[in-house]
KOLKOLGU-931939 format. One record per residue (C-alpha): residue number from 1; residue in one letter; y, z, x. Coordinates in pm, 1 decimal, padded with zeros to 6 digits, m for minus. Each point is the difference from the previous one (the first is absolute). Example, Ala and Ser with C-alpha at 12.3 -4.5 7.8 and 13.67 -1.06 7.14 Angstrom:
<nodes>
+-----+------+----------+----------+----------+
: seq : type :        Y :        Z :        X :
+-----+------+----------+----------+----------+
:   1 :    A : m00450.0 :  00780.0 :  01230.0 :
:   2 :    S :  00344.0 : m00066.0 :  00137.0 :
+-----+------+----------+----------+----------+
</nodes>
This chain:
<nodes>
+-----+------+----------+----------+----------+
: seq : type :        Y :        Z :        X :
+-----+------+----------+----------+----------+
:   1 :    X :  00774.3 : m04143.4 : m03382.7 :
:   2 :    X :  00159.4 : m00076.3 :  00327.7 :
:   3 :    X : m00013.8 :  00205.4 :  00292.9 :
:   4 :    X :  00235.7 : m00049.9 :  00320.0 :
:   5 :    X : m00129.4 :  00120.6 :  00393.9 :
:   6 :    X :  00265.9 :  00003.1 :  00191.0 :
:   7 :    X : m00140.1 :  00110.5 :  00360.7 :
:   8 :    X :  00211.1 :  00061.0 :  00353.7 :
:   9 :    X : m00167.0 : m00078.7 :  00303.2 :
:  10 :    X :  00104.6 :  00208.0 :  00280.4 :
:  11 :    X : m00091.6 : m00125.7 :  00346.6 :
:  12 :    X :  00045.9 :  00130.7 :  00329.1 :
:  13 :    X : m00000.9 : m00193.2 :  00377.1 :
:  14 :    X : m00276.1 :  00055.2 :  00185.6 :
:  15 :    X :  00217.1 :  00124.0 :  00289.7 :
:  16 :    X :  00025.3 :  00402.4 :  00058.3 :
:  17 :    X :  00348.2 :  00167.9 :  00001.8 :
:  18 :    X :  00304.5 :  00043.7 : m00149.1 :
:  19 :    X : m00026.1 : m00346.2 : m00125.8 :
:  20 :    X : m00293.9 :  00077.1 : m00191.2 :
:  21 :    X :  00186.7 :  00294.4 : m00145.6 :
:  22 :    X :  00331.2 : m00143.2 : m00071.3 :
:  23 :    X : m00149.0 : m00273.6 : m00160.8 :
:  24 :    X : m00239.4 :  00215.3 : m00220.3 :
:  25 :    X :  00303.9 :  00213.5 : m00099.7 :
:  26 :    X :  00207.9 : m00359.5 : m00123.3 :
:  27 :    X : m00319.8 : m00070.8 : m00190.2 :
:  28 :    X :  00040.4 :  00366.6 : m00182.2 :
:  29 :    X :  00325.0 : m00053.3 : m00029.1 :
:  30 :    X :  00007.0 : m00294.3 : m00187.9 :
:  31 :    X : m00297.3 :  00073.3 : m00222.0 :
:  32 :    X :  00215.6 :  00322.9 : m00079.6 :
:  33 :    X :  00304.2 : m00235.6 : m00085.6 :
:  34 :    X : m00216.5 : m00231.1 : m00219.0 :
:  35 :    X : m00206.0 :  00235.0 : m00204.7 :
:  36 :    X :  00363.8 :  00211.6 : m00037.2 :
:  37 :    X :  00143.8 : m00346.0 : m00135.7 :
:  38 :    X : m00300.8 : m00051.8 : m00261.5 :
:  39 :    X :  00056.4 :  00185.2 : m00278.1 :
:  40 :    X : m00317.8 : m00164.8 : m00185.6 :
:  41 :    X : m00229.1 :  00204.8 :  00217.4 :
:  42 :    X : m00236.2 :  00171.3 : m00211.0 :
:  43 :    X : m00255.2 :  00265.0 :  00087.8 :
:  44 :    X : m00334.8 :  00037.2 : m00290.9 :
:  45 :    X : m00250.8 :  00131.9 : m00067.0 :
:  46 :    X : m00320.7 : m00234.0 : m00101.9 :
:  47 :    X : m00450.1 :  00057.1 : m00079.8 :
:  48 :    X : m00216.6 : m00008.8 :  00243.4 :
:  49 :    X : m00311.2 : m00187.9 : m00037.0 :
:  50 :    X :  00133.4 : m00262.4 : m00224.7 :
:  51 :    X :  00035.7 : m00329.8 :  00193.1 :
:  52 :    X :  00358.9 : m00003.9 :  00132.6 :
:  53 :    X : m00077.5 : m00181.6 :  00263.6 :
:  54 :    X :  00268.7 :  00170.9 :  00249.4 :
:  55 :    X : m00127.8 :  00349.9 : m00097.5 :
:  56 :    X : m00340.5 : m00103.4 :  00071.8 :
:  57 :    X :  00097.9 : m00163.3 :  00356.1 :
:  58 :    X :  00170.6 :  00325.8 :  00108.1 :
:  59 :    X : m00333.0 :  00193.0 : m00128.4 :
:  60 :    X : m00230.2 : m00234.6 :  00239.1 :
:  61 :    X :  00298.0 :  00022.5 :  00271.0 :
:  62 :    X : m00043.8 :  00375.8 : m00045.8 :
:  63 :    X : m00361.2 :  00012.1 :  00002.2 :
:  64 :    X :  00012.3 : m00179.6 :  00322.8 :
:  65 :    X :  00228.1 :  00179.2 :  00164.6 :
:  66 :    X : m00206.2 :  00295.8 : m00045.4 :
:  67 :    X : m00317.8 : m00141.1 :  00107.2 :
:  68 :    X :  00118.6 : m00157.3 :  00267.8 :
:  69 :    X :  00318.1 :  00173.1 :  00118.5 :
:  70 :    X :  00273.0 : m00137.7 :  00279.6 :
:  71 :    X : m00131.7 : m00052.9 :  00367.5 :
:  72 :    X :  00165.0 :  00286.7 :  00206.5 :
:  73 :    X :  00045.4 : m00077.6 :  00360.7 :
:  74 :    X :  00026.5 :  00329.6 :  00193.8 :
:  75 :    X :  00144.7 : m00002.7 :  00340.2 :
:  76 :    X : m00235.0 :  00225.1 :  00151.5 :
:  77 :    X : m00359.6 :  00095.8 : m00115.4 :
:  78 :    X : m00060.5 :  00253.0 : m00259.0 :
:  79 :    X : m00097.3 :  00252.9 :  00157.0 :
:  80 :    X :  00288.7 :  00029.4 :  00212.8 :
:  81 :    X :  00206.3 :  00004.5 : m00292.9 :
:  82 :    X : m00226.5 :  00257.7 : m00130.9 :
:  83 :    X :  00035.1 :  00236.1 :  00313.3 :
:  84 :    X :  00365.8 : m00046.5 :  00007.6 :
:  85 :    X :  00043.9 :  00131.8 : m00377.4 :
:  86 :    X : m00262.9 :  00290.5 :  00034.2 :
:  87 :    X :  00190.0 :  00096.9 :  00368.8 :
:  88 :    X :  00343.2 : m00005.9 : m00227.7 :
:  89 :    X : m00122.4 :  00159.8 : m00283.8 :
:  90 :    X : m00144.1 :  00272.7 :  00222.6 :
:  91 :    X :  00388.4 :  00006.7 :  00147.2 :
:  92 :    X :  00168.5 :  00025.0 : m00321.2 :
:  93 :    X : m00293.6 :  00233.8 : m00124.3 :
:  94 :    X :  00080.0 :  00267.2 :  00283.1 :
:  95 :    X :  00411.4 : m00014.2 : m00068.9 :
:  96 :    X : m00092.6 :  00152.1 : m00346.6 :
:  97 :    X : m00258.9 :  00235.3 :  00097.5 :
:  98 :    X :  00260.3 :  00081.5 :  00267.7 :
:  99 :    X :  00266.0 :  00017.3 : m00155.3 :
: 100 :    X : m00136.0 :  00188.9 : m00386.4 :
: 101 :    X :  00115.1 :  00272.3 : m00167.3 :
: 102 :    X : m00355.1 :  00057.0 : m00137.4 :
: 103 :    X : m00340.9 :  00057.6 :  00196.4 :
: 104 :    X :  00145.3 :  00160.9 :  00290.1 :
: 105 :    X : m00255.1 :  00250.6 :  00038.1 :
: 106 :    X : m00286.9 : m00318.5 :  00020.9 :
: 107 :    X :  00264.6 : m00164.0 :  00234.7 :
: 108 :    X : m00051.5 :  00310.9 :  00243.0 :
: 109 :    X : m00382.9 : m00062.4 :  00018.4 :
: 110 :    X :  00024.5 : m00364.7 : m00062.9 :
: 111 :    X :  00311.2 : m00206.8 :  00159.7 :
: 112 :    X : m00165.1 : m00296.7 :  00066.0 :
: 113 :    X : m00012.5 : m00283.6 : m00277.9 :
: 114 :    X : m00369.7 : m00147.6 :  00063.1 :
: 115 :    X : m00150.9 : m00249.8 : m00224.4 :
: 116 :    X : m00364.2 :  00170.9 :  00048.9 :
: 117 :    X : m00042.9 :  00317.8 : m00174.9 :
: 118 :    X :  00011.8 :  00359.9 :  00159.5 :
: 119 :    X : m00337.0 :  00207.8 : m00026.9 :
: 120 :    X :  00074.6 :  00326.5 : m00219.2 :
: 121 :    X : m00134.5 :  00244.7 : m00228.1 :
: 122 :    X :  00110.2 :  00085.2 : m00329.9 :
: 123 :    X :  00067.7 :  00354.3 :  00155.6 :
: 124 :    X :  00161.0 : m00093.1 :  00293.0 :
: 125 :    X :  00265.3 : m00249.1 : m00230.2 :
: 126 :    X :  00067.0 :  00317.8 : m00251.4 :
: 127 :    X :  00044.6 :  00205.0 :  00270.2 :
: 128 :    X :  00239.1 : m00235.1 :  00228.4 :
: 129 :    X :  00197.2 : m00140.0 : m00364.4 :
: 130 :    X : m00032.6 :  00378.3 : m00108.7 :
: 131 :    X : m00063.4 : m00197.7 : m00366.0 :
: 132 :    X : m00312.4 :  00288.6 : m00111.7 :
: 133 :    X : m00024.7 :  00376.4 : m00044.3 :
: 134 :    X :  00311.1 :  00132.0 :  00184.8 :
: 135 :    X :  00241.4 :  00206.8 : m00190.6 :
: 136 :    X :  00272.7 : m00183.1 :  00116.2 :
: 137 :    X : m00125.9 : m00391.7 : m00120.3 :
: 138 :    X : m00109.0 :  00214.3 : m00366.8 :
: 139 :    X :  00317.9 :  00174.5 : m00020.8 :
: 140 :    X :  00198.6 : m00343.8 :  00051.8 :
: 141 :    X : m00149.7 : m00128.2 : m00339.6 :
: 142 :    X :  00024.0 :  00350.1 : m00181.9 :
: 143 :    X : m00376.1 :  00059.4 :  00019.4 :
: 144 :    X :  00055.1 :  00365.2 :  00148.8 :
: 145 :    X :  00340.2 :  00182.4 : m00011.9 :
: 146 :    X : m00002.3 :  00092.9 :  00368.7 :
: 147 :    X : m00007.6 : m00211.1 :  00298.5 :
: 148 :    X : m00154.8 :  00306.3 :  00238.4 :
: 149 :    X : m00428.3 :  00070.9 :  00132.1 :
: 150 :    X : m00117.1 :  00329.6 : m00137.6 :
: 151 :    X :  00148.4 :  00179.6 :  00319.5 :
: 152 :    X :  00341.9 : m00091.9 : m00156.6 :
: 153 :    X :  00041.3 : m00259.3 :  00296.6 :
: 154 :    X :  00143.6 : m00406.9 : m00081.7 :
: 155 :    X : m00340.4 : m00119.3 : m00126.7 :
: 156 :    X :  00016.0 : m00359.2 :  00176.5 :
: 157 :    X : m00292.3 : m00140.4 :  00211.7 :
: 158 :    X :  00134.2 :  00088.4 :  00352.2 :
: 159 :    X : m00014.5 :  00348.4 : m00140.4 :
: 160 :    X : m00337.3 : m00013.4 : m00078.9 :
: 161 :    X : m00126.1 : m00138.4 :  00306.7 :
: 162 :    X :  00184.5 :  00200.5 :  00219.7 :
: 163 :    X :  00044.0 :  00357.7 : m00082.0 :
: 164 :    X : m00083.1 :  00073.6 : m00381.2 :
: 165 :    X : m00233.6 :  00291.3 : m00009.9 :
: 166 :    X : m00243.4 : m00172.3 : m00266.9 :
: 167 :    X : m00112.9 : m00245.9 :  00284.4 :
: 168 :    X : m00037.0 :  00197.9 :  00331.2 :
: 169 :    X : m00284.4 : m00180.7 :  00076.3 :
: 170 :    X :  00156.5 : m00335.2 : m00014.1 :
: 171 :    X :  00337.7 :  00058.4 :  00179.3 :
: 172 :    X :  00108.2 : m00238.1 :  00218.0 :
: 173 :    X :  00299.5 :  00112.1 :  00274.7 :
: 174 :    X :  00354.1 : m00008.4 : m00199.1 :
: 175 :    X :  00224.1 : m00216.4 :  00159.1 :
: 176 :    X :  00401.4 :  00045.0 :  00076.0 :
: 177 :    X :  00213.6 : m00117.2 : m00221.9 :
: 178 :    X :  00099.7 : m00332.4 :  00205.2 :
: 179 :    X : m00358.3 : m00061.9 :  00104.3 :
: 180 :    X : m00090.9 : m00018.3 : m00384.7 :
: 181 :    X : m00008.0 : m00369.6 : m00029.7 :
: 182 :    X : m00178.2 : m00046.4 :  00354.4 :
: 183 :    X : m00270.8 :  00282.9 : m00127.8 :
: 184 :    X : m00076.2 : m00183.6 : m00337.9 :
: 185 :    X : m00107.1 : m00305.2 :  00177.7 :
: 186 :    X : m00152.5 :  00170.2 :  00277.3 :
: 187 :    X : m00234.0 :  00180.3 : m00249.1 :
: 188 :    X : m00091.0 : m00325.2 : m00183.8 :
: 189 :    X : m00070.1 : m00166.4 :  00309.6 :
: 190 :    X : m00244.2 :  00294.9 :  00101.7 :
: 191 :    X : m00355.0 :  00007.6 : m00162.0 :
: 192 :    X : m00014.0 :  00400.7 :  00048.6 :
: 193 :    X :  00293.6 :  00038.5 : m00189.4 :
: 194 :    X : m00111.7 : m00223.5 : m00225.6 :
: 195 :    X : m00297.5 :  00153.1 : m00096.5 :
: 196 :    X :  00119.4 :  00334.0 : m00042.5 :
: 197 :    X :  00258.7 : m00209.7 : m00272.9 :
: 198 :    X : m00342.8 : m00122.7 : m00154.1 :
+-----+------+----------+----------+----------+
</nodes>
């Protein structure tokens, strides 16, 4: 059996530019031209493990490139680079908590993006995601057929904290309709309010 290599050696000038490029792009160019001319180009399929010698080169190549990898020069130290991606993903981060269609009542309380976790209880989350007990959250998912407290009122947590007549004793002041937002993230952000959520 006979077995033909035929190998093109592509090689660049040392100079930086549009030399570099152009020339790199001829290179491609004619490679494209060549291996478009040869029609005795075949691709196959062969064992591993069995002594062809050019499999097993590529298998040590491979080996080696793993082990060792390619030398990266970076321009500026890592952690640099590091800030600079966690300062952009915390950019890009805030756009889509900005600019969601989902969350919005978490966005009130929360508008920042941080990468270190806010402090809250698992009351205080049900009650500001209004994901729990409320008639409205159980009547979205066809758990109860009406959305309303047992005083026939919109059963949602605002309701609840502010004027149903089940929790007197843990009302907090209801807020106008355009302060809503303002009054959701005041409350989280005062531990009175908080612990009457608790």
């Amino acid at each position: 059996m006979k077995y033909e290599v035929r190998s093109i050696v592509i090689k660049a000038p040392e100079d930086q530019g549009e030399r570099k490029v152009s020339c790199l792009l001829d290179c491609l160019y004619r490679t494209q031209e060549i291996l478009l001319k040869s029609t005795k180009i075949k691709l196959g399929w062969i064992k591993a493990h069995v002594g062809y010698s050019g499999n097993e080169a590529a298998d040590v190549l491979a080996k080696k490139a793993t082990q060792e990898g390619i030398p990266t020069i970076i321009p500026a130290p890592r952690n640099h680079i590091k800030s600079l991606l966690q300062k952009e993903s915390i950019i890009r981060s805030q756009k889509e908590w900005d600019n969601g269609e989902t969350g919005r009542s978490v966005h009130n309380v929360l508008p920042k993006v941080k990468t270190i976790p806010t402090p809250c209880q698992r009351p205080e989350i049900i009650f500001v995601t209004g994901h729990g007990p409320f008639p409205t959250y159980l009547k979205r998912f066809s758990i109860r057929s009406r959305d309303s407290c047992g005083w026939g009122n919109l059963g949602n947590p605002l309701h609840y904290a502010t004027s149903c007549l089940f929790t007197t004793s843990y009302h907090l002041k209801k807020p106008p309709a355009d302060l809503e937002p303002l009054w959701w993230k005041r409350v989280m952000n005062n531990n009175n309010s908080r612990a009457k959520i608790n």
